[in-house]
C-alpha positions in Angstrom: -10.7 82.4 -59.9 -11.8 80.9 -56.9 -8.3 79.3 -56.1 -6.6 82.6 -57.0 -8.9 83.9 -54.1 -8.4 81.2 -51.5 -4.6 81.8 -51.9 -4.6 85.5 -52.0 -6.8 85.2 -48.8 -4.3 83.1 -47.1 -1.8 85.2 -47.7 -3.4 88.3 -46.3 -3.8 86.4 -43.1 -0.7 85.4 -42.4 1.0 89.3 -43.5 -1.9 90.0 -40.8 0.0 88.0 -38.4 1.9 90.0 -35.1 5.9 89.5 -35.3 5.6 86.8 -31.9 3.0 84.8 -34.0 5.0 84.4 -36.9 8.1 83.7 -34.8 6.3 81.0 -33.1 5.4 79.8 -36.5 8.5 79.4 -37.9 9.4 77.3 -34.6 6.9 75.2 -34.9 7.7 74.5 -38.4 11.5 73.9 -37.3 10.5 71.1 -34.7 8.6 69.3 -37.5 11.3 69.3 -39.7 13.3 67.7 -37.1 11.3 65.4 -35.5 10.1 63.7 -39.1 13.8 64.3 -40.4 14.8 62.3 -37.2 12.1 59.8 -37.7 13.2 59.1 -41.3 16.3 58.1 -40.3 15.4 55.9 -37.6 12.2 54.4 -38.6 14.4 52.5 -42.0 17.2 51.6 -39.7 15.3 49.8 -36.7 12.8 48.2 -39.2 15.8 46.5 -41.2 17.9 45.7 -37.8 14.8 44.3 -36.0 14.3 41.9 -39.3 17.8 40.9 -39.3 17.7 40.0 -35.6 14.0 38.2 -35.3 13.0 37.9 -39.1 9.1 38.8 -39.7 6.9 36.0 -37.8 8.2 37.9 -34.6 6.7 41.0 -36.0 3.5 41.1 -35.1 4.4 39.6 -31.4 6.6 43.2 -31.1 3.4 45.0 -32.1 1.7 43.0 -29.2 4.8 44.2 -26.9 3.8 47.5 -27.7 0.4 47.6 -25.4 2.1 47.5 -21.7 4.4 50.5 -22.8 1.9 52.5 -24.6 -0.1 52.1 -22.0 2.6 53.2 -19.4 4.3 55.9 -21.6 0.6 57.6 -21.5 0.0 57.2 -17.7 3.1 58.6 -17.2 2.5 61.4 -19.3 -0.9 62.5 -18.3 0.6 62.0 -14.3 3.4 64.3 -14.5 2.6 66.7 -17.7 0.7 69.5 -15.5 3.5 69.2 -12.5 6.3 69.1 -15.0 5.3 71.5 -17.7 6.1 71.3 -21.4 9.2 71.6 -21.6 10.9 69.5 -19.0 8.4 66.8 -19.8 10.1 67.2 -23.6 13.3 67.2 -22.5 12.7 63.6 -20.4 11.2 62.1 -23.4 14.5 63.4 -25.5 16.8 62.3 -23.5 15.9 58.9 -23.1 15.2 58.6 -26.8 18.6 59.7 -27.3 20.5 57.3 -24.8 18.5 54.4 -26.5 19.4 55.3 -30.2 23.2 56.1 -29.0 23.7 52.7 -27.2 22.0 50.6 -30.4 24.4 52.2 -32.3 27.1 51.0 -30.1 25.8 47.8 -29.2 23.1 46.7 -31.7 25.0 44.4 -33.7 25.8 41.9 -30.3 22.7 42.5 -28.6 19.2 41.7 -29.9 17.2 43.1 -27.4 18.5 46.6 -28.4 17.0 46.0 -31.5 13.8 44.9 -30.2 13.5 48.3 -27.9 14.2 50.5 -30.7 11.8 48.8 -32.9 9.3 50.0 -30.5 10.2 52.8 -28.8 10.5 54.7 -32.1 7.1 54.8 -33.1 5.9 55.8 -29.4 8.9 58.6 -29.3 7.6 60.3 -32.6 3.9 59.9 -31.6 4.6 61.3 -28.0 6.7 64.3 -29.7 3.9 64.9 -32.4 1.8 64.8 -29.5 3.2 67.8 -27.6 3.7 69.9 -30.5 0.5 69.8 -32.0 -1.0 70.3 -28.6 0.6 73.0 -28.4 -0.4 74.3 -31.9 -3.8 73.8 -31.3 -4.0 76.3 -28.2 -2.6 78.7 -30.5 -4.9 78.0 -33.6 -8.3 79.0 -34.8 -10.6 76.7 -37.1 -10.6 79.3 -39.8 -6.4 79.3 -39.9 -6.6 76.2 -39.6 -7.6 74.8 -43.1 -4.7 76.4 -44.9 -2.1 77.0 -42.0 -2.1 72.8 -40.9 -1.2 71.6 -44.8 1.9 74.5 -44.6 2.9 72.9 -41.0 2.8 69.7 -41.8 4.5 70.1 -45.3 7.5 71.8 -43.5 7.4 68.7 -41.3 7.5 66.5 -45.1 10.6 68.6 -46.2 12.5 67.1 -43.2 11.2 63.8 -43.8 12.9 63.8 -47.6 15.9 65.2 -46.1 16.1 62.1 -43.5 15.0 59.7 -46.2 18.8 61.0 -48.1 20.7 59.7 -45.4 19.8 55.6 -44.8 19.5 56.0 -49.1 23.0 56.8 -49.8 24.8 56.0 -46.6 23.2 52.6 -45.4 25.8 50.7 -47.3 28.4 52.8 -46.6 28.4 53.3 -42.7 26.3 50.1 -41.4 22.7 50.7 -40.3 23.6 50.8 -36.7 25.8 53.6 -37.3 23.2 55.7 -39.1 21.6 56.5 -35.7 24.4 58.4 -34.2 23.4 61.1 -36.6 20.0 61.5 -35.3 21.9 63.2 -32.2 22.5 66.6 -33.8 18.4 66.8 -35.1 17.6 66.1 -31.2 20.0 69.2 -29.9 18.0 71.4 -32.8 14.7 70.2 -32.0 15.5 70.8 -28.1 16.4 74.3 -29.2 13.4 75.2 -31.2 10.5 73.6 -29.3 12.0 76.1 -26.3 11.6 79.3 -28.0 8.5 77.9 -29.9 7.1 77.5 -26.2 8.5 80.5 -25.2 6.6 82.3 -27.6 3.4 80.5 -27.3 3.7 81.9 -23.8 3.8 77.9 -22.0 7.2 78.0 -21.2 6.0 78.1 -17.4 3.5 75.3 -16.6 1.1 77.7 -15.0 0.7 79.4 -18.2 -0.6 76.1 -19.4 -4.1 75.0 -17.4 -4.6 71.7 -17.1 -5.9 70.0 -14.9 -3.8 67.0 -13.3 -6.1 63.8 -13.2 -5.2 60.2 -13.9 -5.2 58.4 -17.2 -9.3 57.4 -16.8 -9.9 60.7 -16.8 -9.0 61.2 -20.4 -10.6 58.4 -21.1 -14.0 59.7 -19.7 -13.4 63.0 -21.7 -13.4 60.7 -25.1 -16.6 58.7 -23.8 -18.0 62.3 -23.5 -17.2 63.7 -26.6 -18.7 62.2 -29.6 -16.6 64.4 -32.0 -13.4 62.7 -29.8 -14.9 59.6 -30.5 -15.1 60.0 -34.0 -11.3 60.8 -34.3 -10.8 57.4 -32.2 -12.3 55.6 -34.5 -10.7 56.8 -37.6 -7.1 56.4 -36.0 -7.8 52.9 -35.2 -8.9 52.2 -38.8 -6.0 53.5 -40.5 -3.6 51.7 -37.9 -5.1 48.6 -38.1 -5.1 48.9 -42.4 -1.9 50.1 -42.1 -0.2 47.7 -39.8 -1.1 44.4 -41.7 0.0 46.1 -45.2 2.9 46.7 -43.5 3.2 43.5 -42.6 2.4 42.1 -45.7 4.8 44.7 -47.9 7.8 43.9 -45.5 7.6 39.7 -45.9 7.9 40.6 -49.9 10.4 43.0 -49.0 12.4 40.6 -46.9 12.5 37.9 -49.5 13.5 40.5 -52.3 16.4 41.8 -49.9 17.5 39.2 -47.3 20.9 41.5 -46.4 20.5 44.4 -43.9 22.3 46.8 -45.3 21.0 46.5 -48.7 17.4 46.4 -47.1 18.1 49.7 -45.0 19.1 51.4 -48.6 15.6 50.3 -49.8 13.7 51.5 -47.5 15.4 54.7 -47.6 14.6 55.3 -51.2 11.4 54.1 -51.0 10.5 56.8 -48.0 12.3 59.7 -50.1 9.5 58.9 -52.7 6.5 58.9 -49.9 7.8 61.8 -48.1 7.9 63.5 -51.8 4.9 62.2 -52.2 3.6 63.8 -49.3 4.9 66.7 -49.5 3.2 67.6 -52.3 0.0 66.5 -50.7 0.4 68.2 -47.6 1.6 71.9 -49.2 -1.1 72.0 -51.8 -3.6 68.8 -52.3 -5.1 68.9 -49.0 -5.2 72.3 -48.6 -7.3 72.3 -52.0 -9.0 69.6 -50.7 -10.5 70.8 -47.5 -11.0 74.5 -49.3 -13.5 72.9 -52.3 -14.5 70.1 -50.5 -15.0 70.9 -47.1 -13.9 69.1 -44.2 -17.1 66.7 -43.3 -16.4 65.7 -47.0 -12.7 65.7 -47.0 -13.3 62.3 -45.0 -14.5 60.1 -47.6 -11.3 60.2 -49.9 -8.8 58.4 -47.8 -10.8 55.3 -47.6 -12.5 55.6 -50.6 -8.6 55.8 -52.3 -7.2 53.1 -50.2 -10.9 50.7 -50.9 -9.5 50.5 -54.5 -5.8 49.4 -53.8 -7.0 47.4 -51.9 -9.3 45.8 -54.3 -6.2 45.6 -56.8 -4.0 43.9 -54.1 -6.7 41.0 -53.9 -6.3 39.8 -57.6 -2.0 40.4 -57.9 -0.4 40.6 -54.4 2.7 40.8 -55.9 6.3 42.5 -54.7 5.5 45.5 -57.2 1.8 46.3 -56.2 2.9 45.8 -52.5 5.1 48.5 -52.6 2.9 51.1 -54.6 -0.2 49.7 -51.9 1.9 50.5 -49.2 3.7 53.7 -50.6 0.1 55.1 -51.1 -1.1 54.5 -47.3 1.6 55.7 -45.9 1.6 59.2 -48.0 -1.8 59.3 -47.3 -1.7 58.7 -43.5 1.0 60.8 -42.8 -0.4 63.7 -45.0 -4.1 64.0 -45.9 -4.9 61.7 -43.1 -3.2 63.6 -40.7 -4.4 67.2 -41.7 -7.8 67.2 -41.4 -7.8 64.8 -38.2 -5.6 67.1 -36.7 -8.0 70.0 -37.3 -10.7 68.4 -35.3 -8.5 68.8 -32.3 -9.1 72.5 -32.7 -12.5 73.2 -31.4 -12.3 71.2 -28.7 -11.1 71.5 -24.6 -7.7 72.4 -23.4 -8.0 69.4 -21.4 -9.4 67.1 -24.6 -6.6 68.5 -26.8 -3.6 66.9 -24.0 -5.1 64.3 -22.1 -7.6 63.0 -24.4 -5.3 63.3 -27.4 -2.5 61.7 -25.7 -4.5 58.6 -25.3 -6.3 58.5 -28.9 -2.6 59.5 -30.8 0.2 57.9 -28.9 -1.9 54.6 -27.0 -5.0 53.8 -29.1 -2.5 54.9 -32.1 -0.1 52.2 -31.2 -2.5 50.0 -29.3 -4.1 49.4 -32.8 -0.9 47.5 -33.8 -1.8 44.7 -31.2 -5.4 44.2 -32.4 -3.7 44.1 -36.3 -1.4 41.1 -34.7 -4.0 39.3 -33.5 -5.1 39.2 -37.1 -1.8 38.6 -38.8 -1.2 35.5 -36.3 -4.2 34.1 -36.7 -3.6 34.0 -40.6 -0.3 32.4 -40.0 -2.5 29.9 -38.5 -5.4 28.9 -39.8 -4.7 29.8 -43.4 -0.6 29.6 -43.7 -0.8 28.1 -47.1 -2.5 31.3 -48.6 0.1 33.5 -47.1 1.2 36.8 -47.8 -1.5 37.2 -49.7 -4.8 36.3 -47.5 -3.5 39.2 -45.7 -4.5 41.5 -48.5 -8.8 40.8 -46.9 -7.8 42.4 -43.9 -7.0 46.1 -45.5 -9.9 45.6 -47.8 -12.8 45.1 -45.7 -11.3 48.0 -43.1 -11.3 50.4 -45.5 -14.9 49.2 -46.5 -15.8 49.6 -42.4 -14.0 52.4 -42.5 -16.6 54.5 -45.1 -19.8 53.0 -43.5 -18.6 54.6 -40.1 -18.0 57.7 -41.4 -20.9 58.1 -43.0 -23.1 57.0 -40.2 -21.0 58.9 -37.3 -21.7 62.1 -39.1 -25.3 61.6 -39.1 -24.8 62.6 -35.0 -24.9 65.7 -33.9 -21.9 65.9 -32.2 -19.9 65.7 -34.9 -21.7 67.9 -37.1 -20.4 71.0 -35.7 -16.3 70.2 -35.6 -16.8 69.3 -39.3 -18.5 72.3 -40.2 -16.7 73.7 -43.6 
């Protein structure tokens, strides 16, 4: 009964909805799809290239790469973002994305550093587009639409991710990795094309429809040392990152022994993201939704970890090939679903100015910033303990996730996270 009347309820609000809100709905949904449909695509194709090119003890020293640009991608955004507006902000950060995946598919094969910048370029691209849209979602958004609205966003946003997953699954072999970027080009013209009229109907189209203030990139970072709730969200992005990261790690030097030829590779880890993105799908158009709804958000936050503690337990006694992948298929449908959702809706009561500058720095630098600290870890393993490798790695995830409950429940003992988590 009680589900029967959360869903009715949500779909009285939504048939309550003016024709420009549900217009900018469906826009919002369409640059989803295209960014994780995009991502999909790219994120199986420069893993395997980048592999090929530097094999995996170079890995983690790419992560550590990752800092100086993060860190000047995010300057650079916060510096021209009020002068520049949305839009032609978006269309700078498109266009360079495209001329990099257009000239690895040309030149990748001959030239390694290609594959190196697209290793990490992608992850900041996807972050940085994420980034605007949601921002832009959460001006528009209001905590109680929130809880059901963000699963139904974010579950269009898995439906592109399948449909990317098809394409290195069936075609890696086929065309050549390289080649599969050069259909990434298309989903950029589409997104370009629906993030306009999604801005146009948020009414941020002009930049002086959109007030923020222009300050430099410690200004943000004064706005999160402010804001315990912001804080909070910093802490839990950093923790899932740094899990995340050295499971990655640890799945892909299985993975390379299991499949030392590109190609074949590429095919695998298409397949294997058409089943996460299903995965996730699922989680993100109905579990969370029923999660946040009997649970409530403040509680909502124990189940990640607490999920991920026990695979990670399991991956200490058999760190083999097989649990690797079902450790990392789990993390990865959880981060980019559950995870995602209710962190997402934390952004919603706060600031204009915390929900772009603040959330610029916590999603796109501390995001990928995490990567470097997970480096530090994975080289050290190589070399103190490189007789007990890959599976000493399996510690690292374990007593994160561990941390990772603690600090939840201590930070919400603090006032300024009681009232964003109010359910």
């Amino acid at each position: 009964m009680r589900l029967q009347k959360i869903l009715l309820q949500a779909k009285a609000e939504i048939l309550r909805y003016s024709k420009s809100e549900k217009l900018f709905l469906i826009f919002a949904m369409l640059c989803g799809f295209f960014i994780t449909a995009e991502y999909a695509i790219t994120k199986s194709t420069s893993n395997s290239i980048f592999i090929a090119h530097y094999g995996m003890k170079l890995y983690p020293y790419a992560w550590l790469a990752t800092v100086p640009l993060n860190l000047l991608i995010v300057t650079l955004y916060n510096r021209f973002l009020p002068r520049m507006g949305c839009y032609r902000m978006f269309l700078c950060t498109i266009a360079l994305t495209m001329g990099i995946n257009v000239l690895s598919g040309l030149y990748v094969a001959d030239n390694s550093f290609l594959s190196f910048l697209l290793y990490v370029w992608k992850d900041i691209y996807v972050l940085l587009m994420f980034q605007q849209l949601w921002s832009v979602i959460h001006t528009r958004t209001e905590m109680a639409k929130a809880k059901y609205l963000y699963g139904i966003l974010f579950g269009v946003g898995g439906l592109g991710a399948v449909f990317g997953s098809m394409v290195p699954s069936f075609l890696a072999v086929k065309m050549g990795s390289e080649h599969l970027l050069f259909m990434t080009v298309p989903l950029y013209m589409l997104f370009a094309i629906s993030y306009y009229f999604m801005l146009k109907k948020s009414g941020f189209l002009d930049s002086k429809d959109l007030k923020i203030a222009s300050h430099k990139t410690t200004q943000g970072l004064k706005l999160i040392r402010s804001s315990t709730a912001l804080k909070f969200i910093l802490f839990i992005v950093i923790f899932m990152q740094l899990s995340s990261t050295i499971m990655d790690y640890q799945f892909n030097t299985f993975l390379h022994q299991k499949f030392p030829i590109q190609d074949l590779r590429t095919q695998f880890y298409g397949r294997l993201w058409a089943v996460i993105n299903t995965c996730k799908l699922c989680l993100q158009f109905f579990a969370t939704f029923l999660l946040v709804q009997f649970l409530g958000l403040r509680n909502s936050h124990f189940v990640v970890p607490g999920v991920l503690l026990v695979n990670a337990t399991l991956s200490l006694f058999n760190p083999s090939f097989a649990l690797m992948t079902y450790c990392f298929g789990v993390i990865k449908t959880f981060d980019y679903s559950i995870f995602n959702i209710i962190k997402e809706m934390l952004y919603v009561p706060l600031k204009t100015d915390e929900k772009f500058k603040a959330k610029a720095i916590i999603d796109v630098f501390a995001y990928r910033s995490a990567k470097a600290l997970a480096s530090l870890f994975v080289i050290g393993m190589q070399i103190f303990y490189p007789l007990h490798l890959p599976y000493a790695f399996s510690w690292g995830p374990f007593s994160l996730f561990f941390l990772w409950i603690m600090m939840v429940a201590f930070l919400f003992k603090k006032e300024g996270v009681e009232k964003p988590l109010e359910a």
